[in-house]
C-alpha positions as CSV (number, residue, x, y, z in Angstrom):
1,X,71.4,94.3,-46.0
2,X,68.9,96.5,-45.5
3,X,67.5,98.0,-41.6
4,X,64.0,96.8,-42.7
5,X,65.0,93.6,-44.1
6,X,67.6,93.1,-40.4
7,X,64.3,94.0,-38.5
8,X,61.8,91.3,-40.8
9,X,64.5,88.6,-40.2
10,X,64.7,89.3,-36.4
11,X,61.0,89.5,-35.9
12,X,60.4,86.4,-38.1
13,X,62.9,84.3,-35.8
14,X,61.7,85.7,-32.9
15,X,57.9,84.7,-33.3
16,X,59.4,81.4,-34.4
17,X,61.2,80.8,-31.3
18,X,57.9,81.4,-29.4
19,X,56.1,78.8,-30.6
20,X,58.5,76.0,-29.8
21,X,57.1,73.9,-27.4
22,X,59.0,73.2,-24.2
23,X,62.2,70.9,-24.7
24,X,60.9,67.2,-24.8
25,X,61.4,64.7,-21.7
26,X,64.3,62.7,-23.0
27,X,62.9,58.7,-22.9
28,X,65.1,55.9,-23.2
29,X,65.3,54.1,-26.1
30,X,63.6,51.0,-25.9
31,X,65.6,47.4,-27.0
32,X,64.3,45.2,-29.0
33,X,61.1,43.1,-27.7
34,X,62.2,40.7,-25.5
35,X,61.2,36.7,-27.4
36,X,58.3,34.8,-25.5
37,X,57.4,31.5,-25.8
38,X,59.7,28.8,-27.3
39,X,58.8,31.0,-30.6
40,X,62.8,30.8,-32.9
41,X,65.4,28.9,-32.7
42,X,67.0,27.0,-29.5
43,X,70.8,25.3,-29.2
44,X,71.9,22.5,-27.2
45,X,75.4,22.2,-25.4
46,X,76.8,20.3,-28.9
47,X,75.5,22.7,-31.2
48,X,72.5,21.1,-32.7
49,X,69.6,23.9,-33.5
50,X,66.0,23.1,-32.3
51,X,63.4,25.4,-34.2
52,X,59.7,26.2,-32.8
53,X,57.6,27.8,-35.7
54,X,53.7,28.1,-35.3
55,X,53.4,24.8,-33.9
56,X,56.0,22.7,-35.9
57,X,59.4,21.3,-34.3
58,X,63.0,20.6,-36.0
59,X,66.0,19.3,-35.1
60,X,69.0,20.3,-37.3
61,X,72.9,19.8,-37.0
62,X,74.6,23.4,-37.5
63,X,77.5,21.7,-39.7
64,X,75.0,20.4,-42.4
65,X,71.7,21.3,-41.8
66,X,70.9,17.8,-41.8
67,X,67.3,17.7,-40.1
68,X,67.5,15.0,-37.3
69,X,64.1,15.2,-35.9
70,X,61.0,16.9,-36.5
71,X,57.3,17.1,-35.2
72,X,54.4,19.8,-33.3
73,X,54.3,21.2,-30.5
74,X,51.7,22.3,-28.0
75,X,51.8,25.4,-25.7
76,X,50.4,24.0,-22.5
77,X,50.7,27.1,-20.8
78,X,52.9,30.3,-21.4
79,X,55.6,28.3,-19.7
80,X,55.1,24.9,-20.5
81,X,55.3,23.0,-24.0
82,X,54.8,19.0,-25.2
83,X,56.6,18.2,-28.6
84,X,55.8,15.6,-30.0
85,X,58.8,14.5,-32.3
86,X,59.8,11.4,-34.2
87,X,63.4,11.3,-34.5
88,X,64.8,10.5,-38.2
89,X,67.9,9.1,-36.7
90,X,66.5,6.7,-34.3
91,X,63.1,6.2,-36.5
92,X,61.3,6.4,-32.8
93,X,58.5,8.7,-31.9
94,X,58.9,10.1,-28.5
95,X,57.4,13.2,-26.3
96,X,58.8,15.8,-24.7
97,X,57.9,18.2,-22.2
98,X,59.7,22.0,-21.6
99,X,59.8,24.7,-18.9
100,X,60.8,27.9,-20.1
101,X,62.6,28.5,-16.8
102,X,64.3,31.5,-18.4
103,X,63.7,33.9,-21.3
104,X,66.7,32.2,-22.6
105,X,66.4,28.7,-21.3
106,X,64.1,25.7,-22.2
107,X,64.4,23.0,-19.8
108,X,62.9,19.6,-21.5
109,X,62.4,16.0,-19.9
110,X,61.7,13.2,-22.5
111,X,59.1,10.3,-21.8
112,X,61.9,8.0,-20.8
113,X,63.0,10.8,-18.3
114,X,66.1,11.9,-20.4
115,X,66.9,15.4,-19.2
116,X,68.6,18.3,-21.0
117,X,68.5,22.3,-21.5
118,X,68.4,24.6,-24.4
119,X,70.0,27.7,-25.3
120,X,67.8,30.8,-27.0
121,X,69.8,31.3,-30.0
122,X,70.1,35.4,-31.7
């Protein structure tokens, strides 16, 4: 290679390297959004899947998606939802009121007092 050429590519990289910007602050990658609400789908200790979804309720078993209940529910406050359900097992209509006590857990009383906790599923 040529002097003139050695020189070009020297002064090219130089003026290059002085215009790079200080080295970025390094941030931490952020994890996916946390779920609010009773928004997705929720699992009781045996396994059967409850689904919230812009206001509609189900109640499906995992083994045969066989849907057990089903109904609306109402956000009473961020923390707080009434379902109203009728269940296709019992052909009864029934409410229920939740406490998201957790991210992850829904606590829910029925109207005959009936207590019992769900699971965020995913």
């Amino acid at each position: 290679m040529k002097p003139f050429a050695i020189l070009t590519l020297l002064a090219t990289a130089a003026a290059l390297a002085s215009c790079q910007s200080q080295p970025r602050e390094l941030r931490p990658m952020s994890s996916a959004p946390q779920a609010t609400g009773v928004e997705g789908s929720w699992v009781d200790p045996n396994g059967i899947v409850s689904t919230f979804a812009g206001g509609t309720f189900s109640t499906r078993t995992t083994d045969t998606n066989q849907l057990l209940a089903s109904g609306n529910y109402v956000n009473v406050s961020p923390t707080l939802v009434e379902i109203n359900m009728t269940s296709l097992v019992r052909n009864t209509q029934s409410k229920v009121n939740c406490a998201l006590a957790t991210p992850a857990q829904l606590n829910c009383t029925t109207d005959s007092g009936a207590q019992f906790s769900l699971a965020r599923r995913g």
